[in-house]
C-alpha positions as CSV (number, residue, x, y, z in Angstrom):
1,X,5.6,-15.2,-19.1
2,X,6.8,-13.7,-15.8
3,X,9.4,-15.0,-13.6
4,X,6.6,-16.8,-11.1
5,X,4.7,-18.5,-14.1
6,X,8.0,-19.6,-15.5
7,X,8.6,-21.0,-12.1
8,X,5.4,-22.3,-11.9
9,X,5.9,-24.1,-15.4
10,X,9.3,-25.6,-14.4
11,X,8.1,-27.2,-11.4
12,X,4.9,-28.3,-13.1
13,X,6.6,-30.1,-16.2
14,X,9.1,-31.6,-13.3
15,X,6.5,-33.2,-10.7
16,X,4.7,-34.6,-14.7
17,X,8.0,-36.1,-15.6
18,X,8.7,-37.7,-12.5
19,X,5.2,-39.3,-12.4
20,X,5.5,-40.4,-15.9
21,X,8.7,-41.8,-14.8
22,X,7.1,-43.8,-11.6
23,X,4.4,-45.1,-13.9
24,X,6.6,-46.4,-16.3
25,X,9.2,-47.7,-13.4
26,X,6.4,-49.4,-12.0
27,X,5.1,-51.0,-15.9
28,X,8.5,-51.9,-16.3
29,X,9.0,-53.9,-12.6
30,X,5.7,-55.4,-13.6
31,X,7.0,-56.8,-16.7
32,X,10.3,-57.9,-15.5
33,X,8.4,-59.7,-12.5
34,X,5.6,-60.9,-14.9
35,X,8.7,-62.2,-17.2
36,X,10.2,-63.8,-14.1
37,X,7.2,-65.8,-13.0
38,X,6.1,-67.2,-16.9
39,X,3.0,-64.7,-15.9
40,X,1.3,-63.5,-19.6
41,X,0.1,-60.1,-19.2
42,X,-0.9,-59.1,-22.4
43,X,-4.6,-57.5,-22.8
44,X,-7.3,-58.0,-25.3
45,X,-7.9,-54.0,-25.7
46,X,-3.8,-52.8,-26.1
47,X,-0.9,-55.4,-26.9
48,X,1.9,-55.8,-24.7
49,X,4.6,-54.3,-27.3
50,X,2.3,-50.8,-27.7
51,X,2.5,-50.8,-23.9
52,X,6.5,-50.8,-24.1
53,X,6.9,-48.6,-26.5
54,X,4.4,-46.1,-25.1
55,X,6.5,-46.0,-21.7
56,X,9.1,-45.9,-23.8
57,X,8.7,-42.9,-25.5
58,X,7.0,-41.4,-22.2
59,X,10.5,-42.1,-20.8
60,X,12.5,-40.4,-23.1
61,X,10.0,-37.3,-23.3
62,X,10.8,-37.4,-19.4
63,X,14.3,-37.4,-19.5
64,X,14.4,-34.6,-21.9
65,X,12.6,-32.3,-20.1
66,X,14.7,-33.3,-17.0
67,X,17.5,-33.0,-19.0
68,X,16.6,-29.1,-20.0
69,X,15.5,-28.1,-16.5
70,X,19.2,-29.2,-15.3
71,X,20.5,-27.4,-18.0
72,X,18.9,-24.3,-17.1
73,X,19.7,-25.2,-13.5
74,X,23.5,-24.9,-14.3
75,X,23.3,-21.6,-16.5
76,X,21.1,-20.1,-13.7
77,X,24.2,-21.1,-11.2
78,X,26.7,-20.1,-13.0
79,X,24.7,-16.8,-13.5
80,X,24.2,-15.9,-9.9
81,X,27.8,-17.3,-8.6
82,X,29.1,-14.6,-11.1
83,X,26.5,-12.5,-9.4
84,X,28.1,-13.0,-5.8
85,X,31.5,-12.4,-7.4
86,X,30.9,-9.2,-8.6
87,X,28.9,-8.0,-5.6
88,X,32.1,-9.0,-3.5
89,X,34.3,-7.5,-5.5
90,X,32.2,-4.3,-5.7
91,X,31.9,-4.5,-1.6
92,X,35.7,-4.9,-1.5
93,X,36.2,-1.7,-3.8
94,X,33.4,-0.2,-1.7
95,X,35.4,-0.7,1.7
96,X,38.7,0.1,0.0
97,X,36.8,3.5,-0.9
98,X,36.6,4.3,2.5
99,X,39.2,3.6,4.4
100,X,40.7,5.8,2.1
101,X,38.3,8.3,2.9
102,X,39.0,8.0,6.3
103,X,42.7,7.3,6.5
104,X,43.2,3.8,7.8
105,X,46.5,3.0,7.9
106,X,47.4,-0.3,6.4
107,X,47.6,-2.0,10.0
108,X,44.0,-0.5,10.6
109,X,42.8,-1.6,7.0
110,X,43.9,-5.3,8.4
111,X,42.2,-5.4,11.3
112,X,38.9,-3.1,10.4
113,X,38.4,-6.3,7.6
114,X,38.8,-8.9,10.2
115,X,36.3,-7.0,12.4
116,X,34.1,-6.7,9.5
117,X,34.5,-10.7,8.7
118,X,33.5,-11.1,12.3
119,X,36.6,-12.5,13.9
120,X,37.4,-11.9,17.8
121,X,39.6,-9.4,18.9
122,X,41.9,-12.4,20.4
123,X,41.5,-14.3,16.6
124,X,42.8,-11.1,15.6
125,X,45.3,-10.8,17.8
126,X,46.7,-14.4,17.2
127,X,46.8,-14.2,13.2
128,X,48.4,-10.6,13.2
129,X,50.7,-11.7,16.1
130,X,50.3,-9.2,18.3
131,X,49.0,-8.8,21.6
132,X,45.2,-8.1,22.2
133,X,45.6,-4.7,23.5
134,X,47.2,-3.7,20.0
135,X,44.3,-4.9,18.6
136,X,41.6,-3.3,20.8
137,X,43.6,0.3,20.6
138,X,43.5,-0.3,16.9
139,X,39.9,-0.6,16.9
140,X,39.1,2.3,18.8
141,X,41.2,4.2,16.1
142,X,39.0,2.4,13.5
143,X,35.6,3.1,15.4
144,X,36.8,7.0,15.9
145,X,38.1,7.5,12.3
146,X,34.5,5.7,11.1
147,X,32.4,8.0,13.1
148,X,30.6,4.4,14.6
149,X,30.6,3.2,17.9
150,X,31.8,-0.6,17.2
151,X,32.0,-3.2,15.3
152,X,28.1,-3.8,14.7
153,X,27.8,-0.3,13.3
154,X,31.2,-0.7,11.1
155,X,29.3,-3.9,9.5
156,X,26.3,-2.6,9.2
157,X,27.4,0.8,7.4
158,X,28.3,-1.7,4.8
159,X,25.6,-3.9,4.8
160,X,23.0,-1.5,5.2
161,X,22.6,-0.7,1.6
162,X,22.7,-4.4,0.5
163,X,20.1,-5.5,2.9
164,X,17.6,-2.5,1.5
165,X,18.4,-3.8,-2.1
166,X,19.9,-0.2,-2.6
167,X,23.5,0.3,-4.9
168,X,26.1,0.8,-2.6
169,X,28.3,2.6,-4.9
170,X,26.9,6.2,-6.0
């Protein structure tokens, strides 16, 4: 089965068990009201105890098939958080690559990442403590060393390749 009829499957045997779970919510509010009030609600055709043991077993059929999808759930979480760490860490290494390539010094290293996580050239400026003007002459050197004309063509050299579901690393 592909990955859409799987989907499809999940969701399916999810929206059952929660009805299955509503009809037997409501069976047993019924009962527990019926109880309540002295009210007899047994039926000629199917007795009161095969009713209970029916939503019963309907119940736990429910809960187990909840009980796998959250399973699945948390594998398929795990899976794509260790996804998004590797993908960062192969971005990092990526970046590292080249400013290396095209000599950043480590001062220009710092700031070309903060540019790249989309901080201000004051924000910068206040965290490196340094005046803005240090901070904007560093970026020209960054910009002129990258062969880009800002910050929105620094980012998107390195996003490019992610956003067209290309490797970045060659």
């Amino acid at each position: 089965m592909n990955n859409a009829g799987t989907e499809r499957f999940q969701l399916k045997s999810l929206i059952f068990s929660f009805i299955v779970m509503a009809i037997c919510e409501s069976f047993f509010l019924i009962d527990v009201a019926a109880d309540v009030l002295r009210i007899d609600i047994n039926t000629t055709w199917f007795g009161h105890e095969h009713i209970e043991l029916i939503s019963v077993v309907a119940l736990a059929v429910a809960l187990v098939v909840i009980g796998r999808q959250i399973v699945h759930l948390l594998k398929e979480h795990r899976q794509a958080k260790a996804s998004v760490q590797v993908a960062s860490g192969e971005l990092l290494d990526v970046i590292n690559r080249h400013f290396n390539e095209w000599n950043f010094s480590p001062s220009e290293r710092d700031v070309a990442l903060l540019l790249i996580k989309g901080m201000s050239t004051q924000e910068i400026a206040d965290l490196r403590d340094t005046k803005t003007g240090t901070v904007k002459s560093q970026s020209s050197a960054i910009y002129q060393k990258a062969k880009v004309r800002g910050r929105n063509e620094l980012v998107a050299f390195f996003v490019e390749d992610l956003l067209a579901g290309e490797r970045m690393i060659k």
